[in-house]
C-alpha positions as CSV (number, residue, x, y, z in Angstrom):
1,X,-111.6,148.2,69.9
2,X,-115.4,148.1,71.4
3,X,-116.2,151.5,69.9
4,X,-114.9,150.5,66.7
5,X,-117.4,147.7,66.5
6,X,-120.2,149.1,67.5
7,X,-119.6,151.9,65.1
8,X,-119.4,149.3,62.3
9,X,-122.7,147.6,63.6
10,X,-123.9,150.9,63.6
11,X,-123.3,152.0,60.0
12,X,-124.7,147.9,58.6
13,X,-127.6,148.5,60.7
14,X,-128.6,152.2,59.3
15,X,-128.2,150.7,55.8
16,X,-130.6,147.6,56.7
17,X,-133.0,150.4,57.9
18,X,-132.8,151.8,54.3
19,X,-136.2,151.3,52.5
20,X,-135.3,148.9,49.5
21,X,-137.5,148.9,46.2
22,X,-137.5,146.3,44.2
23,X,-138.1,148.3,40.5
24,X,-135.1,148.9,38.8
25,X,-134.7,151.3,36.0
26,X,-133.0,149.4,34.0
27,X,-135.6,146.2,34.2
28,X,-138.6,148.4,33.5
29,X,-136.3,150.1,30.6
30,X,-135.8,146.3,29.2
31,X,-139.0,145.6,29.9
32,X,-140.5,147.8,28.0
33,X,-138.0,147.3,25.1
34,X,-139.3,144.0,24.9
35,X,-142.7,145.1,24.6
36,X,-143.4,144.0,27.9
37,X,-145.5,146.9,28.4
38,X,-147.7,145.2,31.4
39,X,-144.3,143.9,33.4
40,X,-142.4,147.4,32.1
41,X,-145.7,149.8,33.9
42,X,-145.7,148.2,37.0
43,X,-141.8,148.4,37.2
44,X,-142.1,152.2,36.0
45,X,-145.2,152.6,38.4
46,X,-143.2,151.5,41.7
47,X,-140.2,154.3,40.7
48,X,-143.0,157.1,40.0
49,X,-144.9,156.0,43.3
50,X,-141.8,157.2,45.6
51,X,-141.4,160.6,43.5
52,X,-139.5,160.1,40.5
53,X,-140.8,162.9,37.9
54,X,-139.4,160.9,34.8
55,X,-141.3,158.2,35.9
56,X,-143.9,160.0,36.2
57,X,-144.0,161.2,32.5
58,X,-143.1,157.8,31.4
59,X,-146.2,156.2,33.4
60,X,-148.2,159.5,32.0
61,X,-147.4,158.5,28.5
62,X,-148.2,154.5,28.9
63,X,-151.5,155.6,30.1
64,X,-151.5,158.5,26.8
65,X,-150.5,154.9,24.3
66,X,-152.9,152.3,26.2
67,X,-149.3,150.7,26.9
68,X,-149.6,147.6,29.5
69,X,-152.5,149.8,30.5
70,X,-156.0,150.7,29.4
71,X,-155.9,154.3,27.4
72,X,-156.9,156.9,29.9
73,X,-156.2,160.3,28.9
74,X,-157.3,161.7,32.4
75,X,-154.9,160.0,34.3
76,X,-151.8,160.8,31.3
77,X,-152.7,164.1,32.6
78,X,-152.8,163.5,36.0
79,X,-149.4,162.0,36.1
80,X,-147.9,164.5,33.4
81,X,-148.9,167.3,35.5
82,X,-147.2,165.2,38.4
83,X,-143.9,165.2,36.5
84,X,-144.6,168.8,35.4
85,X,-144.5,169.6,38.9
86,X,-141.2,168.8,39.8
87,X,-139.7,170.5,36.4
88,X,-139.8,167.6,34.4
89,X,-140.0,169.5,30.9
90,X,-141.9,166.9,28.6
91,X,-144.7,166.6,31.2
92,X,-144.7,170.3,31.5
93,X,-144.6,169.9,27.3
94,X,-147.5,166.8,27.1
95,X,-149.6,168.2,29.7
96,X,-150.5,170.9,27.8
97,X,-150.9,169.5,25.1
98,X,-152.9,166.8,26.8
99,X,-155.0,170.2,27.8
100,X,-156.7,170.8,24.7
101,X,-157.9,167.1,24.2
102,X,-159.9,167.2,27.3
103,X,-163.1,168.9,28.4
104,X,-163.4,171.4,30.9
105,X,-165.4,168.2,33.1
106,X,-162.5,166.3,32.7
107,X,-160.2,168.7,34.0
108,X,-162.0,168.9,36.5
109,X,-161.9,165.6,37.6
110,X,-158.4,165.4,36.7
111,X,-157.7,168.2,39.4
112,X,-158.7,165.8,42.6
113,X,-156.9,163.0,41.2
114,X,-153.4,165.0,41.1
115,X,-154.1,166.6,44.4
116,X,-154.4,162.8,45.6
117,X,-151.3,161.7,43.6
118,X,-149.5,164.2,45.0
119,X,-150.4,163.5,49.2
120,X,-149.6,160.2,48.2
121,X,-146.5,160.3,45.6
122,X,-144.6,163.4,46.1
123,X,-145.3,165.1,49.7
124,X,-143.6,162.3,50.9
125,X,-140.4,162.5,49.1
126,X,-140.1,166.0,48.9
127,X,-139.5,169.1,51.1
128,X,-142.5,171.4,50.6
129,X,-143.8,168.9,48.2
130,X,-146.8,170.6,47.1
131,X,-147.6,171.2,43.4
132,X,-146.4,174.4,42.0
């Protein structure tokens, strides 16, 4: 019966050790819907932070609209290209796009900033997890 216990405690305790987040999808979705755009990016932020390449596009395009955010069409590409990345086909799409709008300087710049997005929001959550 001991064994049996202590394999129970054993199971709770790995799922305690679990990392817990406390963005939802569906809050940052409602959120948003709302037109909650400051509450709906920092929900949408927290998901893209630990990896999440639709996230990623959808914190990408906030930055794009000036949504909950002030317009910043360096870091839309920064975090498009994140998405892009990982396969996510509209970053791949909008980053691209998002190309031809910016200078060669702001590419540039834009290049540092996903190299440091990526140590910090991808690397960790995925084998290999350099960009492509």
């Amino acid at each position: 019966m001991k064994p049996r216990i202590y394999l129970i405690l054993a199971i709770v305790g790995l799922g305690l050790a679990q990392p817990t987040f406390s963005s939802d999808s569906a809050v940052a979705h409602a959120l948003y819907m709302q037109g909650d755009y400051t509450g709906a990016y920092k929900e949408y932020r927290t998901l893209a932070e630990v990896g999440y390449a639709r996230y990623q596009s959808k914190i990408a395009s906030m930055y794009f609209k000036g949504e909950g955010v002030e317009k910043d069409l360096s870091l839309a590409y920064a975090w498009f290209a994140l998405a892009a990345s990982q396969g996510d086909q509209y970053g791949q799409k909008r980053m691209l796009e998002l190309a031809k709008q910016l200078s060669a300087e702001q590419l540039l710049q834009t290049d540092e900033i996903i190299k440091e997005y990526n140590n910090r929001y991808i690397a960790p959550f995925r084998p290999g997890g350099q960009l492509k």
